[in-house]
C-alpha positions as CSV (number, residue, x, y, z in Angstrom):
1,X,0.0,0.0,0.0
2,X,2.8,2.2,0.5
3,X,4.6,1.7,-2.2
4,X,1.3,2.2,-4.5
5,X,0.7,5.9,-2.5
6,X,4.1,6.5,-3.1
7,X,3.9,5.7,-6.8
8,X,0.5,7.9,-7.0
9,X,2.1,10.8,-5.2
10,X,5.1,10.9,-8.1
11,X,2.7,10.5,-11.1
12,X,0.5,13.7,-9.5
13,X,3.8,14.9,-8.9
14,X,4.6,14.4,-12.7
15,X,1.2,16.0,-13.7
16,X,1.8,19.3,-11.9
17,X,5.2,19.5,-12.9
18,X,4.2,19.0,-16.6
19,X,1.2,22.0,-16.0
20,X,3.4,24.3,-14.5
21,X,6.4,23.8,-17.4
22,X,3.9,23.7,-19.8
23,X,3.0,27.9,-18.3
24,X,6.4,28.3,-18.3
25,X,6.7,27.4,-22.1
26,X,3.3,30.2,-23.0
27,X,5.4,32.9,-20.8
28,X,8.4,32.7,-22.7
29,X,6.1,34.3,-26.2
30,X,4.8,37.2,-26.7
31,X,3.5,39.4,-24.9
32,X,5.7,37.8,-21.9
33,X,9.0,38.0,-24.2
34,X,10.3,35.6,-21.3
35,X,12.5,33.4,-24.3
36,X,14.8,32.1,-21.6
37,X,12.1,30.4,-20.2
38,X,11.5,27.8,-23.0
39,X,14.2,25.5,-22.0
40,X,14.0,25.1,-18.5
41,X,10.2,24.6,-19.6
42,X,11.6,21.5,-22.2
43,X,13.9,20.0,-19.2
44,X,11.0,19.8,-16.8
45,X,8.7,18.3,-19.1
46,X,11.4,16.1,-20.5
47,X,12.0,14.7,-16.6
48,X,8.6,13.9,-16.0
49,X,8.6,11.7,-19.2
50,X,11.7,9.9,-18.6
51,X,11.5,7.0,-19.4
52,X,7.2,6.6,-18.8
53,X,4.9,4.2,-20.3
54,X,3.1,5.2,-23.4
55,X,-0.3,6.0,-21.2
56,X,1.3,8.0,-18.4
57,X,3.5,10.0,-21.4
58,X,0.4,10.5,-23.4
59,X,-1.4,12.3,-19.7
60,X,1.7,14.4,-18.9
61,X,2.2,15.5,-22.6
62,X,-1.5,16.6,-22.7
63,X,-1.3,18.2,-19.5
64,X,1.7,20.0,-20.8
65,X,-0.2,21.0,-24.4
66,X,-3.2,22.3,-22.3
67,X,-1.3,24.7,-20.2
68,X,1.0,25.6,-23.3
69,X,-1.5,26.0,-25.5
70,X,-4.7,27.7,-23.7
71,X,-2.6,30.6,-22.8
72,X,-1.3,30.9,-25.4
73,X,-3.9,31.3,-28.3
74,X,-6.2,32.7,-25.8
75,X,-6.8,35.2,-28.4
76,X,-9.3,33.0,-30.2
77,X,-11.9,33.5,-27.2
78,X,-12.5,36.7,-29.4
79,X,-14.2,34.3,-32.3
80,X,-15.3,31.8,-29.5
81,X,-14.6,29.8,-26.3
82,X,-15.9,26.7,-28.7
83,X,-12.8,27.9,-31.3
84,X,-10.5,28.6,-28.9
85,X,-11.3,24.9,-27.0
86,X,-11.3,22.8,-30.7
87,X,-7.9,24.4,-32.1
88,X,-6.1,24.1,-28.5
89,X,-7.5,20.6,-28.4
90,X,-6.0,20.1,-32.0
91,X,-2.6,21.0,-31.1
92,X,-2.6,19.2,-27.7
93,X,-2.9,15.8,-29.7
94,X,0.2,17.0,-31.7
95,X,2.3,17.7,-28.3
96,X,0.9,14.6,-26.9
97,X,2.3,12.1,-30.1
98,X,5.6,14.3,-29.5
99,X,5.5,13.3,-25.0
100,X,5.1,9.8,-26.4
101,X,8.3,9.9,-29.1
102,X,10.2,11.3,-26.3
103,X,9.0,8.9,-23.5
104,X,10.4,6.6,-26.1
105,X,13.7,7.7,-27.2
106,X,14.9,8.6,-23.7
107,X,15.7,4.4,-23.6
108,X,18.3,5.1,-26.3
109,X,22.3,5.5,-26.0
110,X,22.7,9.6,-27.2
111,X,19.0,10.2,-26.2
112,X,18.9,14.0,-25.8
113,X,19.4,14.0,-29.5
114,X,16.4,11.7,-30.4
115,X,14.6,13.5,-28.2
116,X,15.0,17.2,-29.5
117,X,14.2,15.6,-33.0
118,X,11.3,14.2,-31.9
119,X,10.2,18.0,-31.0
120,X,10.9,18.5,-35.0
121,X,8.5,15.5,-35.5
122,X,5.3,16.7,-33.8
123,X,5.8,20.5,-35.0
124,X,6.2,19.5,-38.7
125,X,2.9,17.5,-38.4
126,X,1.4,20.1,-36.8
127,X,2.2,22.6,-39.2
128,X,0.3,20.5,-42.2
129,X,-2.3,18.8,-40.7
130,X,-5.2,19.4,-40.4
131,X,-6.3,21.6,-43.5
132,X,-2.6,22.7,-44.2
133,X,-1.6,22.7,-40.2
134,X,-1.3,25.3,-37.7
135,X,2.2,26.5,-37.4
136,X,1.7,28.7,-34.2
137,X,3.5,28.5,-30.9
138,X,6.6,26.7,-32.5
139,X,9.5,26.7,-30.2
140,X,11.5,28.6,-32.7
141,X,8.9,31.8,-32.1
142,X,9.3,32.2,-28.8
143,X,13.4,33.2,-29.4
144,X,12.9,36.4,-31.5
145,X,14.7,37.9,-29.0
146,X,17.5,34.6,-28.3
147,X,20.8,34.2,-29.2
148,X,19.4,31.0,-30.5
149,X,17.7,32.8,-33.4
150,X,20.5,33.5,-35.5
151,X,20.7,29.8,-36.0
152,X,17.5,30.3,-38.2
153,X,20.0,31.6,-40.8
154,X,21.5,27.9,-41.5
155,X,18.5,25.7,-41.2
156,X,15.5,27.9,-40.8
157,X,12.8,27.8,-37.5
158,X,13.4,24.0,-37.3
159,X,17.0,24.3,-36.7
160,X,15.8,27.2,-33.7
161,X,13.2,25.1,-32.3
162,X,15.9,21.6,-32.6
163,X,18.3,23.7,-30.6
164,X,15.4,24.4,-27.7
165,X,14.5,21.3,-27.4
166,X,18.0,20.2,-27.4
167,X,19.5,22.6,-24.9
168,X,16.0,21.4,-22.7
169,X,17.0,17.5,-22.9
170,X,20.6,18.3,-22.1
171,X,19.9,20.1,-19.1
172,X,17.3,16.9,-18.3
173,X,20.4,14.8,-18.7
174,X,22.8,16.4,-16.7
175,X,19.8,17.3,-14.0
176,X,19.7,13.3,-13.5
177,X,23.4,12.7,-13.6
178,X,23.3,14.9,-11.1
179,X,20.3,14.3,-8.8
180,X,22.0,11.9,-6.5
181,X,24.5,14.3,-5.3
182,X,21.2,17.2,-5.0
183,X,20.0,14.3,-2.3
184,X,18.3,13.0,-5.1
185,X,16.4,9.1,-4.6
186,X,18.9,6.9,-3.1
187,X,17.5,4.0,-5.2
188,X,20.2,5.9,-8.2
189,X,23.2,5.2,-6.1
190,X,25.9,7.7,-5.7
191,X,27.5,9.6,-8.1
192,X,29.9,8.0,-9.7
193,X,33.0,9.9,-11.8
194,X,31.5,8.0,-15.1
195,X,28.2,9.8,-14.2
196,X,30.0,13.2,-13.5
197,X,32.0,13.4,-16.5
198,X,28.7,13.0,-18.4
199,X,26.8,15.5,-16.5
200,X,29.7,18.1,-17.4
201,X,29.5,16.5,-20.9
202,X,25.8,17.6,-21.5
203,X,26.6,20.9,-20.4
204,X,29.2,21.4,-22.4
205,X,27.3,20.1,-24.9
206,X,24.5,22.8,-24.3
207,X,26.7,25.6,-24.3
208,X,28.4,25.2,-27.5
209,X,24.9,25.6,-29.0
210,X,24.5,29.1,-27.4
211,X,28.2,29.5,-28.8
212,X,27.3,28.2,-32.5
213,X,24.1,31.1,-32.1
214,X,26.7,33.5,-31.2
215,X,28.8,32.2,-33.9
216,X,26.0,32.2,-36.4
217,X,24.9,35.7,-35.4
218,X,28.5,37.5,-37.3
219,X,26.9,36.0,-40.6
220,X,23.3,36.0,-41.1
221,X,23.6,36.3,-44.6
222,X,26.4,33.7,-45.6
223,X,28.2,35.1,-49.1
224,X,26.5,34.8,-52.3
225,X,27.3,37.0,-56.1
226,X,24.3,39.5,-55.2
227,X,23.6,43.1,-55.7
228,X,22.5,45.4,-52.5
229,X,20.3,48.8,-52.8
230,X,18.8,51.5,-50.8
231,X,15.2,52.3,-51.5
232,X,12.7,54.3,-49.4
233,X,9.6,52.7,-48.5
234,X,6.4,53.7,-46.4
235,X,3.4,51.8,-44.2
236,X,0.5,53.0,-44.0
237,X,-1.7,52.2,-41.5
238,X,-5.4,53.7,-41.7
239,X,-6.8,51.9,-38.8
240,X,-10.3,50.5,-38.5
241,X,-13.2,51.6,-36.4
242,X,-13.2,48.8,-33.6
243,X,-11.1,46.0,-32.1
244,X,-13.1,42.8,-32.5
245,X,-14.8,40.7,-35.0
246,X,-17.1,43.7,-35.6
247,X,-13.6,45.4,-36.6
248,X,-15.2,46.4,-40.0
249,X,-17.9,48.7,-38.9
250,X,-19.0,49.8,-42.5
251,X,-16.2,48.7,-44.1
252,X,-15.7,51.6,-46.6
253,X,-14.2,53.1,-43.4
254,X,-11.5,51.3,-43.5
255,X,-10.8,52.0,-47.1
256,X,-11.4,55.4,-46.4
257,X,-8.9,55.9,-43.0
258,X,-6.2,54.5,-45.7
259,X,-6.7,56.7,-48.5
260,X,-6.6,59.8,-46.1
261,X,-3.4,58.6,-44.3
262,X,-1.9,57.9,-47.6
263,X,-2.9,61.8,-48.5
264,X,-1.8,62.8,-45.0
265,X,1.8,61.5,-45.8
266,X,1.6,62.9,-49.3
267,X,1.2,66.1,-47.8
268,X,3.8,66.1,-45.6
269,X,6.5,64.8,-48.3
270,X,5.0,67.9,-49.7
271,X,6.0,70.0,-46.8
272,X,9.5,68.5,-46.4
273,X,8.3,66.9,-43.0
274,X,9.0,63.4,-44.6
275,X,11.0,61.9,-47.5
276,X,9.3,60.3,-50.7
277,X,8.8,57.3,-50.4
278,X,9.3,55.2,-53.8
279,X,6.6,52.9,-53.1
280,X,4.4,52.4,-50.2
281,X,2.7,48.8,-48.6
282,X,-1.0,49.0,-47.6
283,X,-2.2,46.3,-45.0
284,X,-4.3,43.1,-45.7
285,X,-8.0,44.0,-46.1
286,X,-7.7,47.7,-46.7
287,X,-10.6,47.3,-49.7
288,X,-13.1,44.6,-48.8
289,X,-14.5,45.7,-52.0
290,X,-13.3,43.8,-55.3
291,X,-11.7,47.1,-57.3
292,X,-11.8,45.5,-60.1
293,X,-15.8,45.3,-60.1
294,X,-16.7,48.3,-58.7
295,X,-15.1,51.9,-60.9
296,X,-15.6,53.7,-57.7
297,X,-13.5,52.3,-55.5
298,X,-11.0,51.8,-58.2
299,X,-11.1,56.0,-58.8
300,X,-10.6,56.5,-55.0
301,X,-7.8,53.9,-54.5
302,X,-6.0,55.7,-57.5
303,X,-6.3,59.2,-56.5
304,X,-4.2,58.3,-53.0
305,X,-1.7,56.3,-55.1
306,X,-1.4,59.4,-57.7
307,X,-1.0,61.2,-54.2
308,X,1.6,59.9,-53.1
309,X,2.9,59.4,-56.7
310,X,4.7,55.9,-56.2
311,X,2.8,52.5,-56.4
312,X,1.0,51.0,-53.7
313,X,0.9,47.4,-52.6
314,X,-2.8,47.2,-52.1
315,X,-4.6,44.7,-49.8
316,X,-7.7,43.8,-51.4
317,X,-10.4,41.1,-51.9
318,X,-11.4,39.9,-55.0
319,X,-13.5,37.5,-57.0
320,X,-11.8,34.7,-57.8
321,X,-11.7,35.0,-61.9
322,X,-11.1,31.1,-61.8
323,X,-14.5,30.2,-59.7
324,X,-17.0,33.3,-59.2
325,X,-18.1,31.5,-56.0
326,X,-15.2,32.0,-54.4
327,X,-12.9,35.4,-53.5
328,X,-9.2,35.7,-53.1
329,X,-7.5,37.7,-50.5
330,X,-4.7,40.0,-52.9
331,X,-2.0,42.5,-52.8
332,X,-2.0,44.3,-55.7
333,X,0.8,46.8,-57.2
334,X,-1.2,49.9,-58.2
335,X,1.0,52.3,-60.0
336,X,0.4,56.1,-59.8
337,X,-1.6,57.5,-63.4
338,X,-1.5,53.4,-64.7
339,X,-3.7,51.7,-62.2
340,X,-3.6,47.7,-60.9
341,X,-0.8,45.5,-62.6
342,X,0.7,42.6,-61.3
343,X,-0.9,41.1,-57.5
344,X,-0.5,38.1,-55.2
345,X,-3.6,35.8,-54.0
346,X,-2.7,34.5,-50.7
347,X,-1.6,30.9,-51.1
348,X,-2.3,29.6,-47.5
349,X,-6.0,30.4,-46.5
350,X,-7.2,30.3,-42.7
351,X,-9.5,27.1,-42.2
352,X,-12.7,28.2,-40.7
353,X,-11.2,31.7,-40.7
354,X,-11.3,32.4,-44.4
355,X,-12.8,29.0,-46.1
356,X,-15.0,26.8,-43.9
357,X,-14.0,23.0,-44.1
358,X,-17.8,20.5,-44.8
359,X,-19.6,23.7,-45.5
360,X,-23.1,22.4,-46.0
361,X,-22.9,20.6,-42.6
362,X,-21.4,23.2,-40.4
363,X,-23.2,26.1,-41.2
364,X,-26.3,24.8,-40.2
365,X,-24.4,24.1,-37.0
366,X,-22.9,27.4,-36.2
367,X,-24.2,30.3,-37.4
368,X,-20.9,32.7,-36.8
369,X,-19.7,30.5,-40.0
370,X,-22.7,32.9,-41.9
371,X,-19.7,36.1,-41.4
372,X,-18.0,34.2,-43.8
373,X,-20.2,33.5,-46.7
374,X,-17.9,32.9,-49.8
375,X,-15.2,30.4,-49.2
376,X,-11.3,32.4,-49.9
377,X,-9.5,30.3,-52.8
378,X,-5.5,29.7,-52.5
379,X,-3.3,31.3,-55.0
380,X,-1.0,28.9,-56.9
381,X,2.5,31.5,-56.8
382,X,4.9,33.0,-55.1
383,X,4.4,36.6,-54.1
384,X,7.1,38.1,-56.1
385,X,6.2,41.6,-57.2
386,X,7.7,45.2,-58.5
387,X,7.2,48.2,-56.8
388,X,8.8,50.8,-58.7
389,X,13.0,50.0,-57.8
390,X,11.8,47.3,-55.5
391,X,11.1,43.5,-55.7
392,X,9.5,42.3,-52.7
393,X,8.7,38.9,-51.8
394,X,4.9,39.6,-50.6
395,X,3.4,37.2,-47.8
396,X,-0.8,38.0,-45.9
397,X,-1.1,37.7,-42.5
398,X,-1.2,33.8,-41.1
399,X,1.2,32.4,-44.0
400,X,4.3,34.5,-42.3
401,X,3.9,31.0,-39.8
402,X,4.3,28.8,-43.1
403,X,8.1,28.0,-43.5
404,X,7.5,27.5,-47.6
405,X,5.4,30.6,-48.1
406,X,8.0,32.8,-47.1
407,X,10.5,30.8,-48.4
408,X,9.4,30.9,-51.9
409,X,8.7,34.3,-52.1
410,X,12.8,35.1,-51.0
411,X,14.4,32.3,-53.5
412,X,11.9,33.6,-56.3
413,X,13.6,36.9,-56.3
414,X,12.1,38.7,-53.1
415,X,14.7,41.3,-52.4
416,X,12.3,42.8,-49.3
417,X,9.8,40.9,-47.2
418,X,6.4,42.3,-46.9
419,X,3.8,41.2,-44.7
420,X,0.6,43.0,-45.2
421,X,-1.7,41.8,-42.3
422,X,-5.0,42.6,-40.4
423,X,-5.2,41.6,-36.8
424,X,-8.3,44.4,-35.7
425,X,-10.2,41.1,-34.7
426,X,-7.3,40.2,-32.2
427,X,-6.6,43.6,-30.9
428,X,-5.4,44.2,-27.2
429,X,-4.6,40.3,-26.9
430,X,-1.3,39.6,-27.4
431,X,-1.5,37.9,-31.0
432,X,-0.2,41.1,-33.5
433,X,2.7,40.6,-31.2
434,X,3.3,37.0,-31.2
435,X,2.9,37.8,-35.1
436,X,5.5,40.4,-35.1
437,X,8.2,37.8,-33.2
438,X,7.6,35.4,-36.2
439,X,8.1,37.9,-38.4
440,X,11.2,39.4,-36.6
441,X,12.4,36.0,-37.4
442,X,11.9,35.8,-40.6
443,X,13.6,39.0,-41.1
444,X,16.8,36.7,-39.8
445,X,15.8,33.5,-41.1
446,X,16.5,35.3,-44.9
447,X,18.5,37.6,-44.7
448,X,15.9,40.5,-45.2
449,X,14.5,43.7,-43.9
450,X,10.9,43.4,-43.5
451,X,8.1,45.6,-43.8
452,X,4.8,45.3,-42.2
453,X,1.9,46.7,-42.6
454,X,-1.1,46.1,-40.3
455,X,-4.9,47.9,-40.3
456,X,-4.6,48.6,-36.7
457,X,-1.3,47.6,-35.9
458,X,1.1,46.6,-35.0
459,X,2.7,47.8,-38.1
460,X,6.9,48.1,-38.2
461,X,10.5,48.8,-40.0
462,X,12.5,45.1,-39.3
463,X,15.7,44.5,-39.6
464,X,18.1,41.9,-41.4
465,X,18.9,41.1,-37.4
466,X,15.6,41.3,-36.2
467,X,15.5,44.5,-34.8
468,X,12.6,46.5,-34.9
469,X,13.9,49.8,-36.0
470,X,10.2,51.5,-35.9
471,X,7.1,50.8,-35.1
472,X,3.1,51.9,-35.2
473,X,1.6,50.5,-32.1
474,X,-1.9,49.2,-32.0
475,X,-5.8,51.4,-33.0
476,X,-3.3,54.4,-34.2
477,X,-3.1,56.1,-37.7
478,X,-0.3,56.6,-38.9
479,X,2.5,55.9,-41.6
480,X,6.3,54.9,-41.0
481,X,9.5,56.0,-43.4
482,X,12.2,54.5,-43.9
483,X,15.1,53.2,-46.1
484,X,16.1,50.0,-46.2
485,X,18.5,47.3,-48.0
486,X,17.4,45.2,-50.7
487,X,19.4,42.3,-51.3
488,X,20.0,39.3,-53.8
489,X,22.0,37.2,-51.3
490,X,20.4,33.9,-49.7
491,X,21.3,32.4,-46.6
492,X,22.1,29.1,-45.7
493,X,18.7,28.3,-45.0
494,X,17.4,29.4,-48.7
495,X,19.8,27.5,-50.6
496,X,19.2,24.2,-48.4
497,X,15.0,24.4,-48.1
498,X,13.0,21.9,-46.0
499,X,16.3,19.4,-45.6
500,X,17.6,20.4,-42.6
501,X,13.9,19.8,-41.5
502,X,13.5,16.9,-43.0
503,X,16.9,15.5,-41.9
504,X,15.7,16.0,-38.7
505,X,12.1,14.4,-38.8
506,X,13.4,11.2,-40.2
507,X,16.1,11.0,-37.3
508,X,13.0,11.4,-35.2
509,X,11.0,9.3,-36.9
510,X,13.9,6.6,-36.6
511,X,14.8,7.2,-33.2
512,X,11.3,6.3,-31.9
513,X,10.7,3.2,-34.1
514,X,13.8,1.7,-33.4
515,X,13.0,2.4,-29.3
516,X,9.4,0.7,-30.0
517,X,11.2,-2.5,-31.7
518,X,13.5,-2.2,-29.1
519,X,10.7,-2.0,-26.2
520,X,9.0,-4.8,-27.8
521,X,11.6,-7.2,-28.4
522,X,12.4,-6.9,-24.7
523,X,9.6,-7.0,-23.4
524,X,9.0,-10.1,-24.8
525,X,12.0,-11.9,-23.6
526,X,11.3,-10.6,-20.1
527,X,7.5,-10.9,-19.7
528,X,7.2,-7.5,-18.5
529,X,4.6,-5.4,-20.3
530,X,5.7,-2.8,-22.8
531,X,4.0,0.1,-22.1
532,X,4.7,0.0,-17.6
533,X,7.3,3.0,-16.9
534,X,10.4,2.1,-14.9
535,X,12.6,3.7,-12.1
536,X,15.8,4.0,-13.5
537,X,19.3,3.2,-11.8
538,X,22.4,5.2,-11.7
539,X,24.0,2.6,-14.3
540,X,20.6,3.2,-16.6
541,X,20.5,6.3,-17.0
542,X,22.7,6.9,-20.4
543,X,23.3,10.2,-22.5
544,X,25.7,8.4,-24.6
């Protein structure tokens, strides 16, 4: 009997543990900017799943998603408690497959690594399934502000979010080596030297990954034959009329506060208060009328671009020319005297948010599916466009989480990144800024300074390093100038794509499978069950 309340005492033990690190893990994003706090976060979690069953990983891994994940996207309570419950609930399965991997893999000589890959497993499901995935609250976006960052520029967010979870299972490792000698369970034995040197090994290990960052950080563009330019550029950012789902109001306000903060900035070029800019970006959304069908919002847009007199990415929605029954969400260049020329359909619609998934059976379920009552279509290219001297590589809103979106539009000849975005829904709840940190990292990740332009904000000037050298904060009008570099050069993590990802997910993959077989097989010749947890020895526990 006591050893069974002992045994219940450590699993509640576990679950708390898991909750608390799980916290720890939302307060290290935005708007807690706590980044240091992700890898204690990945130790503790990683402690309580050494070495469990397959059950007892899967309850601490969703304990651990729950209090990750409901802080964190919190902001979908706007839309709905019922929205906010489903899409947590979504990525809590992914985090829970990922506690299981790693549950797994800490049986295996060099386990730290297998473990850190396995991280690289469950995020690169995540971010594809369901209905093309849901990339937020990677590891990798909560270190905008990290050393670790920088390491974005060889293999991209995985590479960031493989270092996290590395750094996490070291510091698990040598926290175990080491738990005998912090009066740890006497059932581990002391510490022996063998155990000591390994100990020191892990956290040697963990600090020449903060010193590779470091390293990395001198060169976040690694040499390539390119060409660099100055060019000034402007954001406009009109505002809207509320913060909420009822951010619209009419929604030729919104069209309206652009077009008079585009002649407000006109007017001070005109006055010397400002330079000209030779092009400006308009957010996501700034026309929810299709300017293409209706001459008069055509005529207004073009009398604040021959205002300004430079073209003006415009964010717009359109019907789709392929499918009238369907609308694409653009930017489109609109030159001064000319009008529209080229634009970009966003190639990564929201599910639920911008196209509803079984249609004919959910809207008779949920009537908040009525606000959206023509499915967005996905665009089929890269956002590559000109802007009078500049090529930008054009991303909307959500897809700046999508690793290939942004990708493609930087190796397709993207010289600038532009992210044209409406958050007014999300207002006052901490999501434009968890937005900005991914972008801030994608400003690293390619090697590019990055505009964005947001209705209400929060709009900004980025850096190659991922500093945010100006900024429109949120429900003000406004516009920001600035010049910035262009660039042909492509970092490390252009020129090799999704391999270092996919490097790492196979590893992953491998690593569990071959602990599964491995479990099995002995399990067999013993007898004992395969899916009971253990308590380790001293002589066990091996970071090989």
């Amino acid at each position: 009997m006591a050893v069974s309340a002992r045994a219940g005492a450590v699993g509640a033990l576990r679950l708390v543990c898991s909750a608390i690190a799980g916290l720890g893990l939302a307060w290290a994003f935005p708007p807690h900017n706590s980044y240091w706090l992700a890898v204690p976060s990945i130790a503790v979690f990683t402690l309580c799943l050494w070495r469990r069953g397959a059950w007892g990983a899967a309850l601490i891994a969703a304990v651990y998603g729950a209090a990750f994940f409901l802080p964190l996207i919190s902001w979908m309570r706007v839309v709905g408690d019922d929205a906010w419950v489903m899409l947590s609930l979504i990525c809590v399965f992914w985090v829970v497959l990922t506690g299981v991997m790693v549950a797994l893999v800490t049986r295996l000589p060099l386990w730290p690594l297998w473990a850190a890959c396995c991280w690289n497993v469950g995020e690169y499901l995540r971010d594809h399934i369901p209905w093309g995935g849901f990339a937020w609250g990677r590891l990798a976006f909560s270190q905008a502000d990290s050393p670790l960052v920088f390491l974005s520029t060889v293999g991209g967010a995985p590479l960031v979010t493989f270092s996290v979870a590395l750094l996490g299972a070291l510091l698990a490792a040598a926290t175990l080596r080491l738990w005998p000698a912090l009066g740890g369970s006497p059932r581990w034995g002391q510490l022996p030297e063998r155990s000591a040197r390994r100990a020191a090994g892990a956290l040697v290990l963990a600090a020449g990954v903060v010193l590779a960052a470091l390293a990395t950080s001198g060169v976040s563009v690694l040499p390539q034959p390119g060409s660099e330019s100055s060019v000034t550029a402007a954001v406009v950012q009109g505002n809207v009329p509320r913060a909420g789902l009822g951010f619209l109001g009419n929604p030729r306000d919104v069209l309206d506060n652009h077009i008079r903060a585009t002649k407000q900035l006109a007017a001070d070029v005109a006055a010397g208060l400002e330079p000209a800019p030779e092009f400006v970006v308009w957010p996501e959304n700034t026309s929810d009328f299709d300017p293409y069908a209706n001459p008069v919002i055509a005529a207004d847009i073009q009398s604040a671009v021959d205002a300004i007199g430079a073209p003006v990415l415009v964010g717009a929605v359109m019907t789709n020319p392929a499918d009238s029954t369907t609308v694409l969400n653009v930017g489109i260049v609109w030159n001064p005297g000319s009008g529209p020329a080229q634009r970009y359909a966003k190639r990564h619609p929201v599910p639920f948010g911008e196209y509803i998934p079984f249609r004919d059976v959910l809207s008779k379920l949920i009537d908040r599916f009525a606000l959206i009552p023509r499915d967005f279509a996905a665009g089929d290219t890269p956002g590559v466009l000109t802007l009078g001297p500049a090529t930008v590589g054009d991303v909307i809103c959500f897809e700046v989480a999508d690793d290939q979106v942004v990708r493609d539009a930087i190796t397709g000849g993207g010289r600038l990144l532009v992210v044209q975005t409406n958050n007014a829904t999300y207002g006052y709840t901490g999501q434009p800024e968890q937005q900005l940190a991914i972008t801030r990292l994608r400003s690293v990740e390619h090697g590019r300074a990055t505009l964005v332009a947001a209705t209400s904000g929060v709009s900004a000037i980025i850096s190659t390093r991922g500093q945010v050298t100006d900024l429109l904060p949120e429900f003000v009008a406004g516009s920001l100038v600035a010049s910035v570099t262009q660039t042909d050069s492509l970092t490390m993590s252009d020129r090799l794509g999704e391999r270092p990802e996919l490097t790492l997910v196979a590893l992953g993959l491998l690593a569990a499978l071959f602990a599964l077989m491995r479990r099995r097989l002995g399990s067999s010749s013993t007898g004992r069950p395969a899916g009971r947890g253990t308590s380790p020895t001293a002589q066990e526990i091996d970071v090989r």
